[in-house]
C-alpha positions as CSV (number, residue, x, y, z in Angstrom):
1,X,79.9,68.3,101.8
2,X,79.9,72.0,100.5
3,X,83.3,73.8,99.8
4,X,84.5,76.8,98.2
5,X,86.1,75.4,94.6
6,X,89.0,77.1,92.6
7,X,87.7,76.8,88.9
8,X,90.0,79.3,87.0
9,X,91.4,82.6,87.2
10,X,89.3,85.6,87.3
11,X,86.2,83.6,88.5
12,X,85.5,84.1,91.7
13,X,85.3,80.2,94.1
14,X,82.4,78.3,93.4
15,X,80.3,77.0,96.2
16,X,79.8,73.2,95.5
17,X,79.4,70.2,96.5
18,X,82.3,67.9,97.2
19,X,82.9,64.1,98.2
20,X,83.5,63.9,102.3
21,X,86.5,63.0,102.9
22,X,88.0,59.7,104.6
23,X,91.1,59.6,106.8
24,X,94.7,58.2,105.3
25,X,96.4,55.7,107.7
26,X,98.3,58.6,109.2
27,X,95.7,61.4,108.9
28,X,92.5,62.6,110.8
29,X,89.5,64.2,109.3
30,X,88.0,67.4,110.9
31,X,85.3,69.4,111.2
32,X,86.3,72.8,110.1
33,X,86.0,75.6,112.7
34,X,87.2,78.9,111.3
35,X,89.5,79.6,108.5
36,X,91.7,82.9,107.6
37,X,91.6,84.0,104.4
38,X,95.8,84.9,103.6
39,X,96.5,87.1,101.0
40,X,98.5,83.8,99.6
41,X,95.4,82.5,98.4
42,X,94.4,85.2,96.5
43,X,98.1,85.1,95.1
44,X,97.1,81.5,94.3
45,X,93.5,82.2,92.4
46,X,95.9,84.7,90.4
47,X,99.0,82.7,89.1
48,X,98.1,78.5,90.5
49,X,100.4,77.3,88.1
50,X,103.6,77.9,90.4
51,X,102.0,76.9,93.5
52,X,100.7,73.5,91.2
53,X,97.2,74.4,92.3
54,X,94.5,73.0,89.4
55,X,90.8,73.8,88.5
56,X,88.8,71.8,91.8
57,X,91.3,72.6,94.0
58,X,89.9,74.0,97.6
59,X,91.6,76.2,99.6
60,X,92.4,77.7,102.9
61,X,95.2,76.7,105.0
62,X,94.4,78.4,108.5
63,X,92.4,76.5,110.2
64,X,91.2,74.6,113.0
65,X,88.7,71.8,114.0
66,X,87.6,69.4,116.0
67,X,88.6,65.5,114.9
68,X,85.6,63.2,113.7
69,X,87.7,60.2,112.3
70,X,91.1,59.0,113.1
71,X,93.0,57.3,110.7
72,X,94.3,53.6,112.2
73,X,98.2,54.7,112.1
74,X,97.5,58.4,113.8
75,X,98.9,58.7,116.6
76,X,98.1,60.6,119.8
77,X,94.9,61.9,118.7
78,X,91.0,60.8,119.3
79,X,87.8,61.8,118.1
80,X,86.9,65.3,119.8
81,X,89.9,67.0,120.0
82,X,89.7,70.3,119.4
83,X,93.1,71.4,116.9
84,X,95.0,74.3,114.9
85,X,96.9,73.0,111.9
86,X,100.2,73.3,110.4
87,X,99.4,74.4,107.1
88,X,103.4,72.5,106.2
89,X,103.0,69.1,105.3
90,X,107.0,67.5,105.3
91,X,107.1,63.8,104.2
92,X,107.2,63.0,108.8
93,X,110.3,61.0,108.3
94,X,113.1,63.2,106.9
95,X,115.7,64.9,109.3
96,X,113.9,68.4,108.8
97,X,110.1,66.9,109.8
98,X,112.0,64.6,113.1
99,X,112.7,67.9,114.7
100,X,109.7,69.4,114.2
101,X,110.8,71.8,110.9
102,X,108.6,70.2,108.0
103,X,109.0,73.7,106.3
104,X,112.8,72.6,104.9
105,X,111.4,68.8,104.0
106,X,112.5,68.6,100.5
107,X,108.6,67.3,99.8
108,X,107.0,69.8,101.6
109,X,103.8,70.8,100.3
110,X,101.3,74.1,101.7
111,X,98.0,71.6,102.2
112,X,94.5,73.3,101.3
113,X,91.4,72.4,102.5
114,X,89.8,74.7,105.0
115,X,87.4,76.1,103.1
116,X,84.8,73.3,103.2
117,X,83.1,71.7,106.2
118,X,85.6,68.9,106.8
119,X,89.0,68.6,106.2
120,X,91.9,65.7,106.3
121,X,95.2,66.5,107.4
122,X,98.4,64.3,108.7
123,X,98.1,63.9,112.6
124,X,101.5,65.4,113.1
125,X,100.0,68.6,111.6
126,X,97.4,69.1,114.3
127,X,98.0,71.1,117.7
128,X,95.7,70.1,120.3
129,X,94.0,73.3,122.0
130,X,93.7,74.1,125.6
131,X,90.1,74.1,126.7
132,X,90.9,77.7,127.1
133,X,91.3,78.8,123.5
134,X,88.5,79.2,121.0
135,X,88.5,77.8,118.0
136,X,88.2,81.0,116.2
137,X,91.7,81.9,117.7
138,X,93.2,78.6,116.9
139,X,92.9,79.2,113.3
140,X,95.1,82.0,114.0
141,X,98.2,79.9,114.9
142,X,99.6,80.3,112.0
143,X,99.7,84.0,110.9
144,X,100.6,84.4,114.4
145,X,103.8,81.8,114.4
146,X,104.7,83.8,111.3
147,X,104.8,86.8,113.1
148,X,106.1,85.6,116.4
149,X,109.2,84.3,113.9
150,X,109.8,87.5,112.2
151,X,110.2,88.7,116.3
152,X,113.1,86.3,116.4
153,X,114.6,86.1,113.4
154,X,114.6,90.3,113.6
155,X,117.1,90.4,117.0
156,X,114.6,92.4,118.6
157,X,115.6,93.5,122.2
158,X,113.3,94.7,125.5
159,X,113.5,98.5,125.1
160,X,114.0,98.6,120.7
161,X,111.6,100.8,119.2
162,X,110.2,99.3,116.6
163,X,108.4,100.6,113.5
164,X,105.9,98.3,111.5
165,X,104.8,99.2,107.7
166,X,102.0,97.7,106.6
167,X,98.4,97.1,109.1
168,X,97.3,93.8,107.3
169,X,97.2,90.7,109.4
170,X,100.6,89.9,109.8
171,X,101.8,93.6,110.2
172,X,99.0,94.0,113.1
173,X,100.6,90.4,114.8
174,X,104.0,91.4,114.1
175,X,102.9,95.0,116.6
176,X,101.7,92.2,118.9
177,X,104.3,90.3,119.3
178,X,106.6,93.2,119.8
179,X,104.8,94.9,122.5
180,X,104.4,91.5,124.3
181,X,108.1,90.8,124.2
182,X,109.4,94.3,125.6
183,X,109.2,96.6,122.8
184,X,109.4,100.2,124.3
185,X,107.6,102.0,121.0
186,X,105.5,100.3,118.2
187,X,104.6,102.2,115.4
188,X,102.4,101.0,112.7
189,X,102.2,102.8,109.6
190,X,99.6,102.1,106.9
191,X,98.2,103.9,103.7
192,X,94.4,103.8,105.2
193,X,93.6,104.9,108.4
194,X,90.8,102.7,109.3
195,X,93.1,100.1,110.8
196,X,94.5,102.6,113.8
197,X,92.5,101.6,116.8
198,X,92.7,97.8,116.5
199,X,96.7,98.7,116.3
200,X,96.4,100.2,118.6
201,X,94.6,97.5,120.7
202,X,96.8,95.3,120.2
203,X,99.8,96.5,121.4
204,X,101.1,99.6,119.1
205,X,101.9,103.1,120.9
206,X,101.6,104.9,117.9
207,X,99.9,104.9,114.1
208,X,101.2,107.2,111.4
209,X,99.6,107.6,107.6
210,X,102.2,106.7,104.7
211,X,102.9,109.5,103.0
212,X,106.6,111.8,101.9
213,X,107.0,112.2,105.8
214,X,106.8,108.6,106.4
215,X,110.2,108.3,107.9
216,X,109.8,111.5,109.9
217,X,106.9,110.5,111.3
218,X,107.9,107.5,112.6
219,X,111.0,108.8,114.2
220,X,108.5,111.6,115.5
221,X,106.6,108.5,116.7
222,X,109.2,106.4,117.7
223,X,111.2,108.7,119.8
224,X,114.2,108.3,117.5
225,X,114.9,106.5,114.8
226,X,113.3,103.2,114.6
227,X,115.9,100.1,115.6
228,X,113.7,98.2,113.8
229,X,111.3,98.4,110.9
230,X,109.4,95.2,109.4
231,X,107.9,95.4,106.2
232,X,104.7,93.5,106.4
233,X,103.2,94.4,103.0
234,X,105.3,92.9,100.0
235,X,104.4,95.7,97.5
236,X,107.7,97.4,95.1
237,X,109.6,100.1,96.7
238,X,108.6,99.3,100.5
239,X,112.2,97.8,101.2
240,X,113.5,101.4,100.2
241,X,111.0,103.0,102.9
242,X,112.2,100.7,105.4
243,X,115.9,101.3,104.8
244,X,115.5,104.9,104.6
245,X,113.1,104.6,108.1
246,X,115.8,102.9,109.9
247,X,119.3,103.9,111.7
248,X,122.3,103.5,110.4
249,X,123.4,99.4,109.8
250,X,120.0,98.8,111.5
């Protein structure tokens, strides 16, 4: 099968030729649909050596499928079924992966994989999709569970007003999200301006350029200061902007 292959830094992937793969016990094999590209795997193709990533390795970890084998211990799955994947792979018999939380399994690993054609994974990572959802949306699980988390984690209340740096993937989700679960103001704020309208179709009531007046604007935007601000870009000195954007012990 083809894939995109990780040979070394500063090279960009290789498109080659891989062996197909064969199902585990407990995995299935699928036929990959759509995958994102996160800005984790260019983090990867920079520094692999943390992340224990070596020359061959392929990558992509959002991504769904349909099944075309089904290992003989995988359970609750058949050939057909149309799935998003759990990019977390927890050793499945730990406290943390029996309730469903393979992120704290002292063996979890961040599985590869979605950029070839096929793809094995452990059944328990696979979500079956309604017949309702495209594939092309199921590979978005996952940057959208991160997002729908950060929602949670935050405290967020119906009728906050919530400010949003950053208008990458997870920043435009996280405006998503918040509008969806009561928001009464969501302002995204970016450097470029060529992300506005689809923040704005998806859910923010406002967009404002970084700049010196950053947290002026938003309050301008906002209505008042911000009772929220998530920084969804991970660049130095953006904490600081979010502190400085937000109320008092917000």
């Amino acid at each position: 099968m083809k894939a995109a292959i990780f040979d070394k830094v500063g090279v960009p992937l290789r498109i080659g030729t891989v062996p197909d793969p064969t199902p585990a016990p407990d995995e299935v094999v699928l036929r990959v649909a759509a995958c994102g590209i996160c800005g984790s795997d260019l983090h990867i193709t920079e520094d692999p050596v943390p992340f224990g990533i070596e020359a061959g390795f392929v990558l992509g970890h959002e991504f769904s499928g349909d099944i075309v084998a089904v290992g003989s211990e995988a359970k609750g799955l058949r050939i057909g079924d149309r799935v998003a994947v759990v990019p977390m792979r927890g050793c499945g018999h730990c406290e943390a992966c029996e309730r469903g939380d393979p992120a704290r399994c002292h063996e979890m690993e961040l599985i590869g994989g979605g950029y070839a054609q096929y793809a094995t994974v452990a059944a328990r990572q696979c979500h079956i999709l309604s017949d309702d959802v495209a594939l092309e949306d199921g590979a978005l699980a996952e940057p959208l569970s991160v997002a729908l988390h950060c929602i949670v984690r935050s405290g967020m209340k119906p009728g906050d007003r919530v400010a949003i740096l950053g208008a990458g993937p997870i920043g435009l989700l996280v405006a998503f999200w918040a509008r969806r679960m009561g928001a009464s103001r969501v302002v995204v704020a970016d450097i470029h301006g060529h992300q506005r309208e689809r923040a704005l179709a998806l859910g923010a009531t406002g967009f404002a350029l970084s700049g010196e007046k950053l947290s002026e604007n938003l309050t301008d935007l906002c209505g008042g200061a911000p009772d929220i601000v998530f920084e969804c870009v991970g660049k130095r000195g953006l904490i600081g902007a979010a502190v400085e954007a937000g109320p008092l012990q917000g």
